[in-house]
N, C-alpha and C positions, 0 to 999 in steps of 0.2 A: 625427497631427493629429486624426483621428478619436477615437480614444480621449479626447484632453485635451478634446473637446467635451463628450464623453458626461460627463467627472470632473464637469467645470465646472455642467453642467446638473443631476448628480447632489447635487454639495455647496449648488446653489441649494433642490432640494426639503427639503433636510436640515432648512433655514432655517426652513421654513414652519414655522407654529403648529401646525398640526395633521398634522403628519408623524408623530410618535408614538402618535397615535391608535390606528391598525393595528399594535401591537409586533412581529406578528412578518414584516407586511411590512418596517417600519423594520427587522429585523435582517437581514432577507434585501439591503437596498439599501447597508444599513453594510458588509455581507461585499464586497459587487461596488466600494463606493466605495473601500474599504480596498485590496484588491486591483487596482482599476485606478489607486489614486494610488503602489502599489508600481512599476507598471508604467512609468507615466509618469516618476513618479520616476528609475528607473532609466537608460531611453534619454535624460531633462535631462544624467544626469551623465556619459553617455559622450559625448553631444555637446561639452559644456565642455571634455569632454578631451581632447577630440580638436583642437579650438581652441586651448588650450593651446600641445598639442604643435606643431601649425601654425604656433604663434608661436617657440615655440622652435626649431624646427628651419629658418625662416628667420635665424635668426640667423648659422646656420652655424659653427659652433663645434662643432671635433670632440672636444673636453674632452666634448661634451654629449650623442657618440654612445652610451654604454651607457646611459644613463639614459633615451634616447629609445627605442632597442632594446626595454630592458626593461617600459617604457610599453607600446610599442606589444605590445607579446607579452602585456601584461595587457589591453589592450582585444581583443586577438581573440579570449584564453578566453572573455571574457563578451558577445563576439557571440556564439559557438559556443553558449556554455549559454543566449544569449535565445533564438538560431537552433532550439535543441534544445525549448525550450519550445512553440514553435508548433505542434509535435506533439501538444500536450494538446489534442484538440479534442472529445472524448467530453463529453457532457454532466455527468457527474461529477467528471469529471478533474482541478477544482482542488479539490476536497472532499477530507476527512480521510476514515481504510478504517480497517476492521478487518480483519486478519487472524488468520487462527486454521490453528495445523499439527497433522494429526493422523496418527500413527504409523500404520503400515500392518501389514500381516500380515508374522511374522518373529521374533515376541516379543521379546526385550533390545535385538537390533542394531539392529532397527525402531525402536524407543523411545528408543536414544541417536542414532540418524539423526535423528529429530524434535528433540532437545534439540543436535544442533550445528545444526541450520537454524536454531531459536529464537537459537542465539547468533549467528549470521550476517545475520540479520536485527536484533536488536538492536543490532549493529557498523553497518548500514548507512544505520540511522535515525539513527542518534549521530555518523555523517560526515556526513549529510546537515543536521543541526541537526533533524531533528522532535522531535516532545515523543511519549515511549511511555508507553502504561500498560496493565499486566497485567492485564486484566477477569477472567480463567479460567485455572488451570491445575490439569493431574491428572499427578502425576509420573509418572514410567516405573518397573514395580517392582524393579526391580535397578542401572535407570540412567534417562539421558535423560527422556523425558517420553511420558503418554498422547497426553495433547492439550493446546493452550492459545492461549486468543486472546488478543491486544492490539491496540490503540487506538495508531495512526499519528495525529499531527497535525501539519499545516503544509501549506504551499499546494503543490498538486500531489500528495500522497501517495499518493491514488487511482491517480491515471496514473501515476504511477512502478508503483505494487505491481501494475498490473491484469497485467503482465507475465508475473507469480508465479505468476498460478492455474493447478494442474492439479498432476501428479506426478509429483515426481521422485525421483529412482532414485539411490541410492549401490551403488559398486562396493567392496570391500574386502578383506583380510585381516581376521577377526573376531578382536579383541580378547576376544572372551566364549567362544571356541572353545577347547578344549584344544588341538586341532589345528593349530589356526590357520591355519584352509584360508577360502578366500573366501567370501563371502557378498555376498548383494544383496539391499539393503533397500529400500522405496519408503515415503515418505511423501506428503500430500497436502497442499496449500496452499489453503486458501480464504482470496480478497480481497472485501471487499464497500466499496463507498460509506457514509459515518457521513451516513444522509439523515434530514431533519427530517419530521414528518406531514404539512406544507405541500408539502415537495417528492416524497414519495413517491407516485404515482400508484397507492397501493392503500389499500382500506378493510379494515380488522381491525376483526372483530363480537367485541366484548367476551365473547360465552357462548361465543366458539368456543379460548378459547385460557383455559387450566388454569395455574392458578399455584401455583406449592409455594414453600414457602420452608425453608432448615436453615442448619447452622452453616457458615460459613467458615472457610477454611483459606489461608494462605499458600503461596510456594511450597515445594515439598519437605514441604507439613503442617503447616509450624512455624503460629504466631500464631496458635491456633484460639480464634475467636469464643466468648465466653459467649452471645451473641445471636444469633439466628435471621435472618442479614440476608442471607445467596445468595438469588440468586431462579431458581427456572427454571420456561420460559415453555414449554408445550408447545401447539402450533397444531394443535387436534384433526382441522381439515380434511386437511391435509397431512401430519404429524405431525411435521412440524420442532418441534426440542428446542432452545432457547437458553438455557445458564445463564450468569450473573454474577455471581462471588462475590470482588471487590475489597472489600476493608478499608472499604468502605462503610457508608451507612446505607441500609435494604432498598428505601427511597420510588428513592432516586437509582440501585441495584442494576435495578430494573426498568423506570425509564425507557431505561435503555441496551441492557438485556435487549431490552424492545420496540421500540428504536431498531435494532437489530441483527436483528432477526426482520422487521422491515417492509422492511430491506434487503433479506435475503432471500427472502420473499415476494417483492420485485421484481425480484429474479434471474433466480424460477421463471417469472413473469408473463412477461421478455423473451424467457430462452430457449424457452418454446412457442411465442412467435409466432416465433423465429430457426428454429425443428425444423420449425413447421409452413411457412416457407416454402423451407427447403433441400427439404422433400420433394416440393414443388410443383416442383422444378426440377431433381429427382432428382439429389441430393447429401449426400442426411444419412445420413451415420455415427455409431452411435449412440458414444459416448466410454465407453470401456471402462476400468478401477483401470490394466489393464495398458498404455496408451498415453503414454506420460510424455513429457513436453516436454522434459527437462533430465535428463542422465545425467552425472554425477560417480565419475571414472573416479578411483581412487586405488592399482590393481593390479590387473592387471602393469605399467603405464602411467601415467603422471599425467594428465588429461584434466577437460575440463568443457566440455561441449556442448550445445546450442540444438538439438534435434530440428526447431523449426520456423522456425529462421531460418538452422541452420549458424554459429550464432556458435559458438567455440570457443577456448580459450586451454590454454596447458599449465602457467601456474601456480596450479592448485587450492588453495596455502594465503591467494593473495591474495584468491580468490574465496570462501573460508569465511570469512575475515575480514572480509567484507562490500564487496570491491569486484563489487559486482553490476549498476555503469551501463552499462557495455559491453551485457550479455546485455539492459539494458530501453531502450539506445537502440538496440540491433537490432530489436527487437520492432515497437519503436515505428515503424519506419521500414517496417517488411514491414508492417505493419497500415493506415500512411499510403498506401503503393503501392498499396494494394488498393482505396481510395478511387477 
């Protein structure tokens, strides 16, 4: 009820004349309107169906049992996935992420590990309906991939991906090996929030950040630019490096570049103040390449395990194929408990 008040009072300001005055408060209030008339939306139409079926199943007619069965089994998945929602409570959390994977020490095997996570990830975004797009990528020189980031969008993507961050470990038989003796590769997942310069709580001094710009490339090299339109953004303070080299034009390459750099910046800004207060309370461990949250076990064993929640399943080609809800509603659940 509370929500349908805030819609209501929200689509009243909408109204006013001079609502669009401030544009990019009005896109900040369209995001929240949009999103709470989804919400609302949603619980209208599971009430009606529920009513419905209340009518129907007064009737009492056992012709009308599987069809109320199988109702009813559809309204309780999407209690469960609103139920699962309420868990986004980060202030991010319904915001679009970038993620970006980058290949770890290990040379080939490390680099085709990076390039099946890229496809595991692109599998999970395409069940899930978000919209991807490939800002960066540097292939892997014999297989898989250096690194490369993309652009998640749709509501929630943040809180789904913030799950992701950190590094995870394959286990295997190397296909690159003559031998074909095991190997154990690590790559690294970074998630960030896609945040606007209104929402981001940090300032970036134009003389402090270096801008290069050169040609682009597709992935695997192909499509190479006549035109100088990558851009990379180096932050002389800190010395983060952000490139963006999509099929773009260089003005749109760098706003994203800096859209992604002031996320970052605001990564760095929280976790000092997260380090500087676990040390106040003598608990900070500084996080080491070697500490990995998720170990995918493919020999001598089939495995895939949550280091920090113990989720675990034994079938790893469901979970390279992008069934990854399981391992980000456990997360999500040990991170809520912590509250």
């Amino acid at each position: 009820m509370g929500k349908e008040i805030q819609l209501s009072q929200l689509e009243k300001d909408i109204e006013h004349p001079e609502f669009w005055n401030d544009s990019t408060s009005a896109q900040r209030v369209m995001k929240t309107v949009s999103s709470l008339r989804d919400e609302v939306e949603a619980w209208n139409s599971i009430t009606h169906r529920l009513h419905d079926l209340t009518e129907l199943a007064q009737l009492d007619d056992e012709s009308l049992r599987g069809e109320l069965e199988s109702a009813i089994a559809g309204i309780e998945a999407e209690l469960d996935k609103r139920s699962f929602a309420t868990m986004f409570s980060g202030i991010h959390d319904h915001d679009d992420a970038s993620l970006a994977i980058h290949a770890g020490a290990g040379g080939t095997d490390s680099q085709d590990w990076a390039g099946m996570l890229q496809r595991m990830y692109l599998r999970w975004a395409e069940d899930q309906g978000f919209r991807v797009e490939i800002l960066d990528f540097t292939p892997g020189e014999e297989a898989g991939i250096k690194s490369m980031t993309i652009s998640v969008a749709g509501r929630f993507a943040f809180g789904y991906l913030r799950s992701e961050k950190g590094v995870h470990r394959l286990v295997r038989l190397s296909p690159f090996d003559a031998a074909h003796r095991r190997h154990t590769s690590f790559a690294l997942i970074e998630v960030l929030p896609q945040v606007s310069m209104e929402e981001a709580d940090v300032e970036i001094n134009p003389g402090d950040v270096k801008l290069d710009v050169f040609r682009s490339s597709g992935a695997g090299g192909q499509n190479v630019q006549k035109n100088a339109t990558a851009v990379r953004l180096t932050h002389l303070p800190t010395g983060i490096v952000v490139t963006c080299q999509n099929e773009r034009s260089q003005g749109q390459n760098r706003e994203f570049a800096m859209n992604i750099l002031r996320a970052r910046l605001l990564e760095l800004k929280t976790a000092e103040k997260d380090e500087e207060r676990a040390i106040l309370r003598g608990e900070y461990t500084k996080a080491e390449w070697g500490s990995q949250i998720r170990s995918y076990v493919l020999h001598p064993y089939q495995m895939v395990k949550d280091h920090r929640t113990d989720h675990e399943t034994g079938n790893t080609q469901a979970v390279l194929d992008g069934d990854l809800n399981g391992f980000m509603e456990a997360y999500l659940k040990s991170e809520s408990n912590k509250v």
